[in-house]
N, C-alpha and C positions, 0 to 999 in steps of 0.2 A: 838085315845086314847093312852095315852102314856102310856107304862109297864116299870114297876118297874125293873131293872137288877137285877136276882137274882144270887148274888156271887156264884161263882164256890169253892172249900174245894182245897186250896195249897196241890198240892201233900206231902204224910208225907214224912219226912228226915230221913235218920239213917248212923249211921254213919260206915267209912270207915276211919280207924284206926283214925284219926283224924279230917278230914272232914265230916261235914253231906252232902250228897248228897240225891236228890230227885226218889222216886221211883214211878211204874206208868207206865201204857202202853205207848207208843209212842203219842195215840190220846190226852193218857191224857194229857199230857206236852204240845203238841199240843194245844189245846184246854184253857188250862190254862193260854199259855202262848199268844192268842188272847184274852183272857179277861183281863189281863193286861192293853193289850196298849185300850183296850175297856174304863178305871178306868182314862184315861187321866190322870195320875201322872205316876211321877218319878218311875222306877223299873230296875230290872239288872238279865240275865241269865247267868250261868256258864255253859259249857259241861266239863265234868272231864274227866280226864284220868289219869295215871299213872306217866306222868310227874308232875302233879297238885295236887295229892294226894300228892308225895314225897315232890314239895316244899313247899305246906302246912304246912307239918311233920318240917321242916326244920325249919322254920319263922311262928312264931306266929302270927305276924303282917300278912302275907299271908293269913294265918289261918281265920283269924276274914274277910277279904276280902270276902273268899268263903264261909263261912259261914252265914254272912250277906242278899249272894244274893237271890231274890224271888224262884230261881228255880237254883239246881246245878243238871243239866239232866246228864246220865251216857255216854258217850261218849264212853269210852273205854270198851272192852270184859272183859278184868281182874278186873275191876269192876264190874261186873253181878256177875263173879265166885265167887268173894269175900262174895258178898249179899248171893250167893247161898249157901255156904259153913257156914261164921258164922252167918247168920240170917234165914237160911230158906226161903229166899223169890225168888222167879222166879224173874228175874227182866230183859227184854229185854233190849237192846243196844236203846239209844237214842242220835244218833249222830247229830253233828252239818253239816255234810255236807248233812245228811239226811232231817231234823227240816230246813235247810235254806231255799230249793227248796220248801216246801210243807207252810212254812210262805209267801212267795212270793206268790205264786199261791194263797193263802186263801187273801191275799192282795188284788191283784186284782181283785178277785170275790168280796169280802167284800168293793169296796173302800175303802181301805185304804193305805196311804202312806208310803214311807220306805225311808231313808237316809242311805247313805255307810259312813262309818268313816274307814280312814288306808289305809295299802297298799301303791299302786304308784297309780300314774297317767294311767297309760299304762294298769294296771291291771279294773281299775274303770272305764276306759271307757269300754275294750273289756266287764268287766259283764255287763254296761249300755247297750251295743248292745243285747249281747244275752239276757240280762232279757226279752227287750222289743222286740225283736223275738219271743220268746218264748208266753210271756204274754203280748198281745202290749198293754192292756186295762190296764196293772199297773201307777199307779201314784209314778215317784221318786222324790220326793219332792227336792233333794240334795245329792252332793256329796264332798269330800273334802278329800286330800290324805296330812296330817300333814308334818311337815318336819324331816329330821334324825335329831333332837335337843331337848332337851326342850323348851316348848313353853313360853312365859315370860307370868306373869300378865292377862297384858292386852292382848296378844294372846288369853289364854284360855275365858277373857269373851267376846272376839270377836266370838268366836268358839261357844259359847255357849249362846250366843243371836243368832248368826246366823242359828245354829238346831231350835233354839226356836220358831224361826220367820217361818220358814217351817213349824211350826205348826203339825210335822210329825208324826207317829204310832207308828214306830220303827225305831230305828238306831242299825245299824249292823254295828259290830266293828272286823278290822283285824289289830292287831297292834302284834299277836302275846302273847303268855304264858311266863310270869305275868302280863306284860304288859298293855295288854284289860282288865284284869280281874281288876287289881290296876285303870286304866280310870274311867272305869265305877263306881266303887267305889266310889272316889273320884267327880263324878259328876253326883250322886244319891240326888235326892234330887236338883239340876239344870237345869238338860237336861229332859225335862218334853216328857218323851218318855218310852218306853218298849227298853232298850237296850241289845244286845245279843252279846257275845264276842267268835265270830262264826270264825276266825283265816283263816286258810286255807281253807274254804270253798266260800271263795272269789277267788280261785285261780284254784278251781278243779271246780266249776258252769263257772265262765270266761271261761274254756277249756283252760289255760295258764300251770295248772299241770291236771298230769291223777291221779286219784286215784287208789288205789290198785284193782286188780282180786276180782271180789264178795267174791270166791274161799277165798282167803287169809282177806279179811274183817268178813265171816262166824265164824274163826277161831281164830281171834287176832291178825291176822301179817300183819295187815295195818302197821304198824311202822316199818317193815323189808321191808317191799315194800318202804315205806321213805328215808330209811336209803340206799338202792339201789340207789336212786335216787341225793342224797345228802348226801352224807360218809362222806367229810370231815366236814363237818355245824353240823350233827346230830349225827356221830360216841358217842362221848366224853357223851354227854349228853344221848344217850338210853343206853349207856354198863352204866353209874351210876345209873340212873333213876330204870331201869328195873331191877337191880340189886339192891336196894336199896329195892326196893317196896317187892323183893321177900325173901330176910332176914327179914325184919317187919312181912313181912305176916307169913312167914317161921315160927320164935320167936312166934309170937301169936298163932300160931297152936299148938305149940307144948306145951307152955306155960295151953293152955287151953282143951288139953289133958290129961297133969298131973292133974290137978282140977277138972276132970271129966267135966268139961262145953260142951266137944265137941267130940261127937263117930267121931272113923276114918269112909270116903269115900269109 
């Protein structure tokens, strides 16, 4: 006897200075975001962070990107603080490097298939190996590591018949912030999959990068552990970013201190 799928309730959004982002235990985005590719259509998740808020803020056109997508899970710590400060809400850390391994693993229990979109070649094999270490019983339906260019035309509906034809669950996309997040977008509504714009977590599950000390993940300075890592790539970009995020936030504090909206901490 066949049952009826009863819809799961989208975790609610609220917003973070400009972006709505989605709130919600870890299971629940979890969970949500397997009923997704359950709906066999088109859909797209974001993880936010402080980079993504700012360029948001920045580009309107960004803006309406992440705002669009089915689920913008909170990725980054100063995004909790933020929830916790002007909304009241607890809202645990819903990271993508976290939500990657535990989609994978619900994959293979669940049969269900998964496609890698981005990266290199070198990177998409080593996670093809360790996935299927780890979880030999997963199905990857495809893999495909695009080139440093734009793709013409007819590239992309090569690309995009070719996912299609996999017939696959999810595509996990690392092309990197705006990047993944504008892909996806733009081929919402084509790519007939649950797509996640899950970045470096293609590189820390591969074992190609380490990620930060639990230690410094508990506290927010995954991004200082990065920037260790790669100074001259990420310097420029976290001294603005982080600095950006913290005068907005900063202004809005104080802003909403005068107007009585908001008792100090």
């Amino acid at each position: 006897m066949n049952k009826t799928l009863q819809r799961k309730q989208a975790p609610d959004k609220v917003s973070v200075l400009t972006t709505q982002v989605s709130t919600g235990s870890f299971r629940r985005v979890l969970e949500y975001v397997l009923e997704l590719s359950e709906r066999k259509a088109s859909s797209y998740v974001c993880f936010a962070n402080v980079h993504m808020i700012v360029e948001a803020f920045k580009d309107s056109r960004f803006q309406k990107v992440i705002n669009r997508a089915d689920v913008v899970a909170t990725d980054g710590l100063p995004l909790t603080k933020y929830l916790e400060v002007f909304e009241g809400i607890t809202q645990p850390r819903v990271a993508g490097p976290d939500l990657f391994p535990a989609l994978l693993s619900q994959a293979a229990q669940r049969g269900k298939s998964v496609f890698f979109y981005g990266n290199t070649p070198e990177v998409l094999e080593q996670l093809r190996k360790r996935a299927l270490k780890h979880l030999p019983q997963l199905k990857i339906a495809g893999m495909f590591s695009p080139p440093f260019r734009t793709l013409t035309s007819r590239e992309e509906e090569e690309v995009v018949t070719m996912i299609n034809e996999t017939q696959t669950d999810f595509v996990f996309v690392s092309l990197g912030c705006p990047k993944q997040e504008r892909w996806m977008h733009q081929h919402h509504g084509r790519v007939k999959a649950c797509m996640l714009g899950v970045g470096q977590a293609f590189n820390t599950y591969a074992g190609t990068d380490q990620r930060a000390p639990l230690w410094m993940q508990k506290n927010g300075l995954e991004w200082l552990y990065r920037l260790s890592c790669e100074p001259k790539r990420l310097a420029r970009r976290y001294i603005y970013t982080n600095g950006k995020f913290l005068y907005l936030v900063g202004r809005l504090y104080f802003r909403k201190l005068r107007n009585k909206d908001l008792l100090p901490v």
